[in-house]
TILUMMI-20781 format. One record per residue: x, y, z of N, C-alpha, C in turn. Coordinates in steps of 0.001 Angstrom, whole numbers, padded with zeros to 6 digits, always signed. Each point is the difference from the previous one (the first is absolute). Layout:
<recs>
XYZXYZXYZ...
</recs>
This chain:
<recs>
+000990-002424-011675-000781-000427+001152+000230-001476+000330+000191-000859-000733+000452-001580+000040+001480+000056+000993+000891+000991-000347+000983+000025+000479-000364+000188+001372-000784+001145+000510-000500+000397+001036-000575-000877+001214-000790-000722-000954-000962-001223+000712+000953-000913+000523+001178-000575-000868+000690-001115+000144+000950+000623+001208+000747+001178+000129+000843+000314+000622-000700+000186+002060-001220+000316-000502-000541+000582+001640-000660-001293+000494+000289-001039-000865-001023-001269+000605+001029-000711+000558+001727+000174-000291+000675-000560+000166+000601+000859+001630-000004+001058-000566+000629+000936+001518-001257-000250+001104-001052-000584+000108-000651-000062+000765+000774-001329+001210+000535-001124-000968+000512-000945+001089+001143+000753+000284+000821+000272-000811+000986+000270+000404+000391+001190+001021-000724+001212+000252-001001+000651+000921+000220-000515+001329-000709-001082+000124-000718-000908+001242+001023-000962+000187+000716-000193-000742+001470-000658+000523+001062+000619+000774+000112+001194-000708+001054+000877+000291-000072+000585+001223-001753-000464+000151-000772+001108+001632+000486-000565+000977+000181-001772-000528+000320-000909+001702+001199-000017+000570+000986+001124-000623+001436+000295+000704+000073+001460-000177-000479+000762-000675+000423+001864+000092-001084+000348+000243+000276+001329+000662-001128+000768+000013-000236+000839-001454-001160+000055-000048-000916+000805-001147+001092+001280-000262+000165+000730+000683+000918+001028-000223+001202-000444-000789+000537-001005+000572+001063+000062-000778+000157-000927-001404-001099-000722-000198-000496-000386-001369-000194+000846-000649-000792+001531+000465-000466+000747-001588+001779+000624-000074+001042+000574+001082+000742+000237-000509+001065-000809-000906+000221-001296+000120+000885-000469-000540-000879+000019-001561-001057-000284-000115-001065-000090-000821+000689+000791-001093+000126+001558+000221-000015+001392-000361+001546-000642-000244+000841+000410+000677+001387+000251-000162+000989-001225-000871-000898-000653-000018+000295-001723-001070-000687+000340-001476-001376+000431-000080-000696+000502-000998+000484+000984-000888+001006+001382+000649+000773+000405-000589+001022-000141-000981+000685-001419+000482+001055-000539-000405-000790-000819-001355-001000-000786+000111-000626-000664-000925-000281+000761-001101-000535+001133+000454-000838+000597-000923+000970+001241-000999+001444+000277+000159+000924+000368-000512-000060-000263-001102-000132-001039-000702+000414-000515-001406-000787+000859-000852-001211+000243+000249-001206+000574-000129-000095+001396-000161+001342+000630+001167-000530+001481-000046+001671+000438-000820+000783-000703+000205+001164+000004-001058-000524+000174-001588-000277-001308-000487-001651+000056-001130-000275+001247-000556-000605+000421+001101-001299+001386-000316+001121+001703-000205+001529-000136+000345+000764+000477+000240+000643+000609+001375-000213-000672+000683+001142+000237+001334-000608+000740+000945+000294+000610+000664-000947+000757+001573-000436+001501-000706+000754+000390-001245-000354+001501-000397-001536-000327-000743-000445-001352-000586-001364+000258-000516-000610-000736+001329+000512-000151+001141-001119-000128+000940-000424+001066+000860+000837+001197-000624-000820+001031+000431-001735+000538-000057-000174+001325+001003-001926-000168-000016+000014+001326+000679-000990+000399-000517-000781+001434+000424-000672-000044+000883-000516-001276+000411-000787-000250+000731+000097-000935+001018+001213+000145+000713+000594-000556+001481-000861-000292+001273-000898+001483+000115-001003+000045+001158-001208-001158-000634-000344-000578-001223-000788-000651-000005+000497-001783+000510+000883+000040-000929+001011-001118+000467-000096+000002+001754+000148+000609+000383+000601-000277+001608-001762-000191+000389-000896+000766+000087-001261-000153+000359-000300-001472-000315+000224-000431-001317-000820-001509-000565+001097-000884+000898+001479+000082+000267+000206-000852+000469+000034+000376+001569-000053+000569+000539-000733+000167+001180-000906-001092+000615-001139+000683-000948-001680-001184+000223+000796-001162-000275+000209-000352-001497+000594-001389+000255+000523-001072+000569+001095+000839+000722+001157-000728+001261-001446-000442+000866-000747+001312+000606-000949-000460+000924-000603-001503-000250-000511+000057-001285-000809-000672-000013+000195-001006-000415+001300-000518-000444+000959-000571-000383+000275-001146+001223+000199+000945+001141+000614-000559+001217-001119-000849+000615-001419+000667+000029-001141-000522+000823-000317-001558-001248+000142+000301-001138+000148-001180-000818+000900-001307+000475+001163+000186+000348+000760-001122+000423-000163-000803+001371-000709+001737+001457-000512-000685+000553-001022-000996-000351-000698+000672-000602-001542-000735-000284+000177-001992-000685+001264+000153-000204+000766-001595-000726-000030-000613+001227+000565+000217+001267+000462-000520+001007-001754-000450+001043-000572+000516-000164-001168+000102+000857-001396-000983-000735-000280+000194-000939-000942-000829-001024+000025-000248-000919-000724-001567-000592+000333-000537-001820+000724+001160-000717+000976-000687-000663-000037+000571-001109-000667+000778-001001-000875-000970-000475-001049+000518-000740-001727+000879+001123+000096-000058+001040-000859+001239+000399+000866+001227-000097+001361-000195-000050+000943+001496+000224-000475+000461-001547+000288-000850-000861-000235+000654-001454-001444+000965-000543-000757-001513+000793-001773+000628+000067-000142+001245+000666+000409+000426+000891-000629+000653+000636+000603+001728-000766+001422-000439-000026+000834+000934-001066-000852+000579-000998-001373-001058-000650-000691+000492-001357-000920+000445+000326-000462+001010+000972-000765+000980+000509+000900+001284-000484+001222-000256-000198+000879+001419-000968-000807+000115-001119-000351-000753-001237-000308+000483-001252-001360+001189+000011-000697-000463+001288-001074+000728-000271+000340+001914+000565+001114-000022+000914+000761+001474+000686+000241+000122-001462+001079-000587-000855+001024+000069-000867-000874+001226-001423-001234-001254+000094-000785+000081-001604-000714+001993+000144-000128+000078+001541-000797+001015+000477+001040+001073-000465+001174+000024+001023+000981+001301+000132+000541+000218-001868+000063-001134-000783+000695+000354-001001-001562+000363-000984-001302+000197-000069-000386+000360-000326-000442+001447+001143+000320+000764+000931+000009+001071+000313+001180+000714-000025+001319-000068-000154+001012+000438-000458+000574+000012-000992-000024-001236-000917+000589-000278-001128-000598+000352-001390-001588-000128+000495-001088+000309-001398+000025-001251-000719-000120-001429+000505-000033-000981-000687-001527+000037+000201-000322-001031-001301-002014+000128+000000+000249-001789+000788-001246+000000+000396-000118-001151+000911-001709-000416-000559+000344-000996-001259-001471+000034-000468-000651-001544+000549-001127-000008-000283-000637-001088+000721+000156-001347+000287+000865+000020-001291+000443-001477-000157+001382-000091+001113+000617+000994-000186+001043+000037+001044-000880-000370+001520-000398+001444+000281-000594-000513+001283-000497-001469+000053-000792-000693-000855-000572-001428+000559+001202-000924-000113+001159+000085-000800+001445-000802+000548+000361-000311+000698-000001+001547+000929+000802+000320+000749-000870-000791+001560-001508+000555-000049-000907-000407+001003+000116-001925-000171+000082-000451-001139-000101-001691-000070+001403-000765+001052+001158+001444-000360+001151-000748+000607-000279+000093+001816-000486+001426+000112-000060+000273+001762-000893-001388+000512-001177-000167-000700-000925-001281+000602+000692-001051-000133+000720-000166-000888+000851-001105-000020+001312-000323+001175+000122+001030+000369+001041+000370+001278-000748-000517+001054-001048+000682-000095-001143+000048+001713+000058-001252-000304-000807-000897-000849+000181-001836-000011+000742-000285+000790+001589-000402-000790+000910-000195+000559-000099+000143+001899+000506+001286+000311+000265+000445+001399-001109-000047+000966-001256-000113-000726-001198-000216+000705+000026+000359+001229-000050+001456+000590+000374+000589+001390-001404-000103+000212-000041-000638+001423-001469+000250+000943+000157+000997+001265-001028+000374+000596-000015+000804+001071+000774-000624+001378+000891+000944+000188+000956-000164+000965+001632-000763-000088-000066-000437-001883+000868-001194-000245+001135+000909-000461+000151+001370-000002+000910+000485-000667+001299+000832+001127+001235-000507-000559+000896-000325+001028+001418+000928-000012+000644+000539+000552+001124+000199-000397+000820+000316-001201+000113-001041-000341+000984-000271-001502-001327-000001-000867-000857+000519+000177-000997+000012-001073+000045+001761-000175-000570+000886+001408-000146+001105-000421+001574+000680-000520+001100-000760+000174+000656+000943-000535+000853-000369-001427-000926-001282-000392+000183-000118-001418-000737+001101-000537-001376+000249+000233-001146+000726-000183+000941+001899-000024+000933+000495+000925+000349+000893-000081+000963-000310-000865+000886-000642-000165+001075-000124-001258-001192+000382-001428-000653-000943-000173-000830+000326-001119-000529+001265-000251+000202+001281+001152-000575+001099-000888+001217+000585-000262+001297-000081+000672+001437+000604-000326-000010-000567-001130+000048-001032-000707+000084-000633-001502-000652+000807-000775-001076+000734+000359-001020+000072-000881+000500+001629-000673+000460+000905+001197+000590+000992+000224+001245-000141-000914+000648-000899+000224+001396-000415-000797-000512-000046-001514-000707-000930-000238-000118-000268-001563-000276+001317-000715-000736+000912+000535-000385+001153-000822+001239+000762-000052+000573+000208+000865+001378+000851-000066+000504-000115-001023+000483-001690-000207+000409-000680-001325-000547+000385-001066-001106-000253+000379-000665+000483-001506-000023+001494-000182+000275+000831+000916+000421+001526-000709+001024+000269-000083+000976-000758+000492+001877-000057-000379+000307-000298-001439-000821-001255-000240+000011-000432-001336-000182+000903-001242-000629+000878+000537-000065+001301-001039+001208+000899-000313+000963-000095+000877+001234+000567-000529+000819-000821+000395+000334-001314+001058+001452-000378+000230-000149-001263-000888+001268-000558-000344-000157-001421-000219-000218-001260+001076-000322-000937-000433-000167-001230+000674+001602-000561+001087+000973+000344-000596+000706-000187+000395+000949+000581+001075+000091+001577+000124-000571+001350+001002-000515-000056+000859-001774-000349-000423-000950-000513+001151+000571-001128+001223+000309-001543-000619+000958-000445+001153+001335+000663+000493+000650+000434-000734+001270+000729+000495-000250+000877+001402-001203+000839-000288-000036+000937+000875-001044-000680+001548-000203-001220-000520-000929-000697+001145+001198-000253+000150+000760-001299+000018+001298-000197+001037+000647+001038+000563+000341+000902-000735+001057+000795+000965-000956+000811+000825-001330+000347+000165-000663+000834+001307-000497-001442+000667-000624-000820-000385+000171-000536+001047+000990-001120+000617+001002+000017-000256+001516+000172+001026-000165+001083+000411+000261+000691-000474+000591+001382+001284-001363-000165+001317-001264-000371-000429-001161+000003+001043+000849-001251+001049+000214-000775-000748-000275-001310+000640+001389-000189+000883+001131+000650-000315+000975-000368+000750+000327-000065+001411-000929+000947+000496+000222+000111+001587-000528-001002+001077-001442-000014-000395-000990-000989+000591+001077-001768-000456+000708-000167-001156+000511-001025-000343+001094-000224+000933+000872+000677+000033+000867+000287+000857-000209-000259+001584-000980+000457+000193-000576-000233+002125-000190-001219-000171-000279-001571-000687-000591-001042-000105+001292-000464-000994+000987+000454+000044+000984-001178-000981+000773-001159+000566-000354-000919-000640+000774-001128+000031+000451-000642-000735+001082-000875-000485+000558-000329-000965-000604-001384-000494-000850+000491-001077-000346-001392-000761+000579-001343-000122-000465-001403+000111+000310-000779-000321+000298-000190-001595+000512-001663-000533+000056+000033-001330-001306-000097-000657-000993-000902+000903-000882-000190-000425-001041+001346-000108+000398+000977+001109-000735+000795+000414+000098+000829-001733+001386+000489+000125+000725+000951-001399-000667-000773-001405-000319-001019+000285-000449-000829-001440-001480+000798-000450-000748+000324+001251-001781+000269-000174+000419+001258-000211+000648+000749+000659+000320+001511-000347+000320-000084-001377+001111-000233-000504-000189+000456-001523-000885-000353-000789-000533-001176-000267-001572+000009-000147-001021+000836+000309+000011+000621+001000-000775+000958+000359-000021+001002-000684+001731+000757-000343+000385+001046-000345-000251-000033-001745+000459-001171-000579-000565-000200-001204-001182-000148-000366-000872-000082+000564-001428-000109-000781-000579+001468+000688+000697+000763+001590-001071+001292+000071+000867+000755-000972+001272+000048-000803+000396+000690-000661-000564+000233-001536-000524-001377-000721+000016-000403-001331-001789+000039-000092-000458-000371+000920-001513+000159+000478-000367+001566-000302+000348+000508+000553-000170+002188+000034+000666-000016-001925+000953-000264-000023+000126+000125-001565-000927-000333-001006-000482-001441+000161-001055-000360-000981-001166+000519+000373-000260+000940+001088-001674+000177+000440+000503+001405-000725+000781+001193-000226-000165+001091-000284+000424-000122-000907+000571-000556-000895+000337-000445-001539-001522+000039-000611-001265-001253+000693-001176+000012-000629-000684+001195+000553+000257+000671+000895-000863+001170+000415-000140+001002-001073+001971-000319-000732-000281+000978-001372-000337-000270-001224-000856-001359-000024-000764-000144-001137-001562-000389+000159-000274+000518+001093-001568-000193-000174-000461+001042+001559-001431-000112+000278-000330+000760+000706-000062-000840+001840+000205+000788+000700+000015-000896+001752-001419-000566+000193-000915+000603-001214-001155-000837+000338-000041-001127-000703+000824-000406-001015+000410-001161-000667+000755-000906+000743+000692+000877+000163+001503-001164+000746-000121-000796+001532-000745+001404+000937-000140-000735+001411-001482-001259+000020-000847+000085-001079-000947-001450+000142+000657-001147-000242+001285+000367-000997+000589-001741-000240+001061-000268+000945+000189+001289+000564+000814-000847+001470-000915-001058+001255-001119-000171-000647-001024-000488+000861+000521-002202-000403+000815+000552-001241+000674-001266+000332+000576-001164+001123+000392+001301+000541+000647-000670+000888-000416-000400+001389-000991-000032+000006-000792-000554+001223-000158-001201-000366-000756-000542-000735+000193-001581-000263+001466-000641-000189+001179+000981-000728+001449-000686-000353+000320-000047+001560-000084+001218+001242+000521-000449+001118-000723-001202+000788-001366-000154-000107-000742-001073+000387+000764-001282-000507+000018-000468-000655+000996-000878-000718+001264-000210+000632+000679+001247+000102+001335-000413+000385-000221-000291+001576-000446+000666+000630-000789-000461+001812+000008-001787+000056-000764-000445-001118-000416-000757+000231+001114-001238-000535+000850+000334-001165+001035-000918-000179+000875+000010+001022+000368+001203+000472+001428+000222+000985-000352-000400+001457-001232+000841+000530-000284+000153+001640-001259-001255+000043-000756-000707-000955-000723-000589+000462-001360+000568+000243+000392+001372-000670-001613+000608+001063-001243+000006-001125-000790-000623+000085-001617-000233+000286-000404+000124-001365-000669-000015-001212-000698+000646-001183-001187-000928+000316-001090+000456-000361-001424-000105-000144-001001-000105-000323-000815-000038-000540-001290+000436-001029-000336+001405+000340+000085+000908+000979-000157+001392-000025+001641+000450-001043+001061-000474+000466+000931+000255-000359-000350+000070-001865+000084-001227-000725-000427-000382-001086-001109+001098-000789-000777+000577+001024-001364+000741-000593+000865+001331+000013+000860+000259+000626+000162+001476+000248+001080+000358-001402+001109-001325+000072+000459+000226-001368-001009+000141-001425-000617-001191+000016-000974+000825-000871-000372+001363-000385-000392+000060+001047-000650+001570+000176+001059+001057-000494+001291-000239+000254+000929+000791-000505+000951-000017-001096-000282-001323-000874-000019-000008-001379-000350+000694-000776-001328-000542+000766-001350+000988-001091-000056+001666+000054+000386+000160+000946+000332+001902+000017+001486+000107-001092+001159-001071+000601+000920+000131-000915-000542+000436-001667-000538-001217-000564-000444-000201-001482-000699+000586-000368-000901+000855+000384-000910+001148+000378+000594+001291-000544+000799-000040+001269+001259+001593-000302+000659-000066-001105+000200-000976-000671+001134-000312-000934-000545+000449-001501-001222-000937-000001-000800-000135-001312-000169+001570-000734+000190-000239-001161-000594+000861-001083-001116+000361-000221-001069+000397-000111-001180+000215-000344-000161+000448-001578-000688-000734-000422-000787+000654-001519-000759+000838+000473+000150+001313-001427-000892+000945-000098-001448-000282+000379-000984+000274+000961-001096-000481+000286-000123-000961+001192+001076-000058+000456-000210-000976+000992+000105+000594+001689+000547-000165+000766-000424+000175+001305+000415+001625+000231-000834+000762+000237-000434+001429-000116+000457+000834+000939+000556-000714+001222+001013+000908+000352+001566-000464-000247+000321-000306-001266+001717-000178+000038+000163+001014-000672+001838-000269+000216+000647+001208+000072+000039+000259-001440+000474+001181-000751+000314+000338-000729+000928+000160-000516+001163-000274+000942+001999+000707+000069+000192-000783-001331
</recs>
């Protein structure tokens, strides 16, 4: 998950760089079709394209389906508002996420989880502090990316039950290329150097990012893993504010808080006798 955090805090500028000369379309494809190439060493590794075989193709294509979607409304959502509200608003997923993988998956979702998980959402609302009538564009469709994520992560987490980590990205690049090529294609233009510089950046961290998030998907539960992605709302706040200049606060400041404390929360151990709804796993 460190890997995770570090890699999507970084594709966020690089994202919003890449936006001010290509279109979105043709970022997630080069994204995909560069990611391939990266991520080779990896599936060579695991033994070559015969162990990236899968029984389960139609699930693959469904998760990356939603993904691309929501994937795409994500990069818009870079171009339109902060940084860090795109991330915030994104963490209205854990609570879809925590739901669907305890109605499909049979994960227990015990109390202590839930109040984590609830410390990080208030900690979001802080942050983004939406008032009546203030919510805009590039807000609601961060807000729809965030339930395609949420949709996505569980997939993962029932892939993880039979494919490897390494499979799992394999089979995200190559469906979504084949999605993405056409729409890329009506909008192509030939990158600059500088332009080609943010693209592989791009392509390296959405490639190595999906690796380290379903690597930890297969050692703990999505109700574990998606609260400490709540990291990254304060790490992108931060970077907003070193790179673009934009704004941090005393709401800002309170909201990280707030999402520490769900972090360290989720994390902690409990002694026998102690807080009465943790888990048992």
């Amino acid at each position: 998950m460190a890997g995770w955090l570090t890699l999507m805090v970084v594709i966020a500028v690089a994202g919003r760089e890449a936006a001010r000369e290509l279109s979105v379309f043709q970022i997630m494809l080069l994204r995909s079709t560069l990611g391939m190439l990266m991520l080779w060493p990896l599936v060579r590794a695991a033994g070559g394209l015969a162990a990236m075989r899968t029984q389960r193709l139609p699930q693959h294509t469904l998760r990356n389906a939603v993904h691309y979607a929501a994937q795409y409304g994500w990069f818009v959502a870079l171009t339109l508002i902060p940084l860090a509200q795109v991330v915030a608003i994104e963490f209205t997923m854990p609570i879809w996420a925590a739901a669907l993988a305890a109605l499909f998956l049979g994960e227990r979702m015990s109390g202590r989880k839930w109040f984590a998980v609830v410390l990080g959402l208030v900690g979001v609302a802080v942050i983004v502090r939406p008032s009546a009538g203030d919510i805009d564009l590039g807000q609601l469709i961060a807000l729809a990316a965030a339930v395609g994520f949420a949709i996505s992560v569980v997939l993962v987490k029932s892939l993880t039950r039979t494919d490897e980590a390494v499979a799992i990205s394999f089979w995200m690049l190559v469906v979504q290329s084949a999605i993405g090529i056409v729409p890329a294609i009506l909008v192509w233009q030939w990158p600059s150097a500088q332009a080609w510089a943010w693209v592989v950046v791009v392509a390296f961290c959405g490639t190595y990012s999906h690796y380290c998030f379903a690597r930890a998907m297969q050692h703990a539960d999505a109700t574990v893993v998606v609260p400490m992605d709540f990291l990254r709302v304060p790490l992108t706040a931060l970077m907003g504010w070193l790179v673009y200049s934009e704004r941090l606060d005393l709401f800002t400041g309170l909201g990280v808080g707030l999402i520490l404390a769900g972090n360290l929360l989720n994390l902690l151990r409990w002694p026998h006798g102690g807080w009465r709804g943790r888990s048992k796993a």
